[in-house]
Structures are given as C-alpha cells and as structure tokens.
GUTOR-714397 format. One line per 4 residues: number of its first residue (from 0); for each residue x, y, z negated of N, C-alpha, C. Coordinates in steps of 0.001 Angstrom, whole numbers, always signed. Each point is the difference from the previous one (the first is absolute). Layout:
NUM	X,Y,Z,X,Y,Z,X,Y,Z  ... .
***
This chain:
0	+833,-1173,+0,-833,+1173,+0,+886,+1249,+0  -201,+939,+745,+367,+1192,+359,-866,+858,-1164  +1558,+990,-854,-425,+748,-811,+147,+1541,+767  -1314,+692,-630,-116,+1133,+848,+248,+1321,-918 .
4	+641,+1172,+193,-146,+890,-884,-90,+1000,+853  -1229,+965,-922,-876,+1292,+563,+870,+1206,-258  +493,+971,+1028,+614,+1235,-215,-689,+1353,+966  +642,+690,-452,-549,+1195,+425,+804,+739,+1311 .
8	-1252,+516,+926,+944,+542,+1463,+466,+1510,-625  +1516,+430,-422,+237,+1148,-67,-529,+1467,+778  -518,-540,+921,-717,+731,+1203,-1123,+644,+55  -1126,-1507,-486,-1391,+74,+51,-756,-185,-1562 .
12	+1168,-663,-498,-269,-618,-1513,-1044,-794,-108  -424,-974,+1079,-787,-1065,+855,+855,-1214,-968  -1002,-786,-175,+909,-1213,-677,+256,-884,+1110  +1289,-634,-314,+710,-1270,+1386,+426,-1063,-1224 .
16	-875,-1227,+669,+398,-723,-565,+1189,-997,+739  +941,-70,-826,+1370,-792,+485,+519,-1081,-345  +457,-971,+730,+40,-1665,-344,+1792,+247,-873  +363,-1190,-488,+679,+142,-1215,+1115,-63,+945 .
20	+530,-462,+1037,+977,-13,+865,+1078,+1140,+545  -927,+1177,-564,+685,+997,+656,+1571,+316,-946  +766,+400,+1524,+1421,+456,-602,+506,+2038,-326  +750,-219,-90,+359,+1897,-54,+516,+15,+1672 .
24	-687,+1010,+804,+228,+489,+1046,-1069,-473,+974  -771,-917,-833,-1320,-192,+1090,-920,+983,+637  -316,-181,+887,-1055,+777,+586,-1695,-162,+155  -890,+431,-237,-1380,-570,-195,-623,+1540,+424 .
28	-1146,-445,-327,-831,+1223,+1047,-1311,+655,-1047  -155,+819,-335,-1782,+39,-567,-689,+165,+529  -923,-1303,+111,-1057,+201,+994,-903,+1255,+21  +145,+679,-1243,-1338,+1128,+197,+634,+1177,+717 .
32	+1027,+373,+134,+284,+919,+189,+1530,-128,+1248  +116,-1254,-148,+1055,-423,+1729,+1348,+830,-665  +227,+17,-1276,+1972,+354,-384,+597,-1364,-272  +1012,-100,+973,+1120,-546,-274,+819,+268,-1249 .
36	-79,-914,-455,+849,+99,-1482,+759,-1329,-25  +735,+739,-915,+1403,-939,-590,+128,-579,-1248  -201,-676,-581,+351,-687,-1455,+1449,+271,-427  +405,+435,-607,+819,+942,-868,+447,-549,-1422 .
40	-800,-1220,-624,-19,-65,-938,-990,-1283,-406  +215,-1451,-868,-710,-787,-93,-8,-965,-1051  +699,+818,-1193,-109,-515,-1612,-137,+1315,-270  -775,-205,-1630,-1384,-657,+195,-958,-28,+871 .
44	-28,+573,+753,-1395,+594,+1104,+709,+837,+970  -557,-474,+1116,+615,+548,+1398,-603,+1240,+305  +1045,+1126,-87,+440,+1013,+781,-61,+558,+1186  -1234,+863,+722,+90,+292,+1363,+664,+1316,+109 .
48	+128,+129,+997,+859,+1456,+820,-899,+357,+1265  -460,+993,+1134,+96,+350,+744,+584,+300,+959  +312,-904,+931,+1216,+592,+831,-451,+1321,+812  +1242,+628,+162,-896,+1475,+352,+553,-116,+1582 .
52	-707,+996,+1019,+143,-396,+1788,+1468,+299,+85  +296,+740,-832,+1738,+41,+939,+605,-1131,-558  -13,-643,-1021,+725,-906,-29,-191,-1554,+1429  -893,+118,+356,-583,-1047,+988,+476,+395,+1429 .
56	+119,+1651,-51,+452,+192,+1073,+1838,-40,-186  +697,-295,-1190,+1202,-497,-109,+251,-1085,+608  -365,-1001,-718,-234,-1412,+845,-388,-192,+1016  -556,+442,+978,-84,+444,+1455,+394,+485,+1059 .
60	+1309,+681,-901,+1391,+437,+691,-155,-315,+1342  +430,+762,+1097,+347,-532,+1078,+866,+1355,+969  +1460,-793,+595,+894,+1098,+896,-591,+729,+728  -1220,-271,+511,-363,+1477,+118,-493,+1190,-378 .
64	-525,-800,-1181,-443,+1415,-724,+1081,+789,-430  +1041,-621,-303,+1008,+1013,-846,+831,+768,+1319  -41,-1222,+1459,+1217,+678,+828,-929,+559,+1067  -1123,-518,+531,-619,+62,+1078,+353,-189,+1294 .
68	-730,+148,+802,+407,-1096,+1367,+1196,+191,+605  +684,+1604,+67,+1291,+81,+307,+1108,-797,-276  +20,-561,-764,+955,-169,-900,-176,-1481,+159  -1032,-1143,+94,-731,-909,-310,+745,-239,+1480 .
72	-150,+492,+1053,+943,-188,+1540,+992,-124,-171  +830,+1079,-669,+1384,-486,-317,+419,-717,-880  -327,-570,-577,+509,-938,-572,-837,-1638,+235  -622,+143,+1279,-450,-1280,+436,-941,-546,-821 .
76	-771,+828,-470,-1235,-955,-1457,-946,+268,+1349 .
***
C-alpha cells in the first residue's frame, strides 16, 4: 500500500496530495492551478517550491538565443 501525504500548493494553497516516494528535486504539478513545483524538502513533511519562468527558461538554454543565427553559421551549429 502506497502511503500518501497531503501538502499545500505555495501558489494556490490548494491541497496536493503526494505518494510517499517522492525525492528532493522532484517535480509535480498542482492540478488547481497548473505550477510546477519542486520538493525542496521531505522529513518530516515534504516541502514545495515554485519554480519561477526564468528558471525554466535556464534549462532551455539554446546557442541561439545567447549567439543568434550569425554566429550559429559560423561556427557550423
């Protein structure tokens, strides 16, 4: 049996309920309100975060945004 524990969306303050599996750096979603959040924290009771849009647009990185297409030619990308 899967143990479940109820937390709160920092966001919406919507309760999410979460299976006992989760680690620090997970990602999960609140359904009421569609934020991506992060678990942060999971003794005693798991910890959400908000990831905020620029960080997503970190991880999304891509040579052209930083060099743009000029540049993306010369160097053959």
């Amino acid at each position: 049996m899967v143990k479940r524990e109820i937390t709160k969306c920092p966001s919406c303050l919507d309760a999410i309920e979460i299976e006992d599996e989760v680690e620090l750096g997970d990602i999960i979603y609140c359904l009421n309100c569609e934020a991506e959040l992060e678990v942060v924290g999971v003794d005693p009771v798991v910890r959400l975060r908000e990831i905020e849009e620029s960080e997503e647009e970190e991880e999304n990185f891509d040579f052209h945004d930083f060099y743009g297409d000029d540049e993306r030619d010369r160097w053959g990308e």
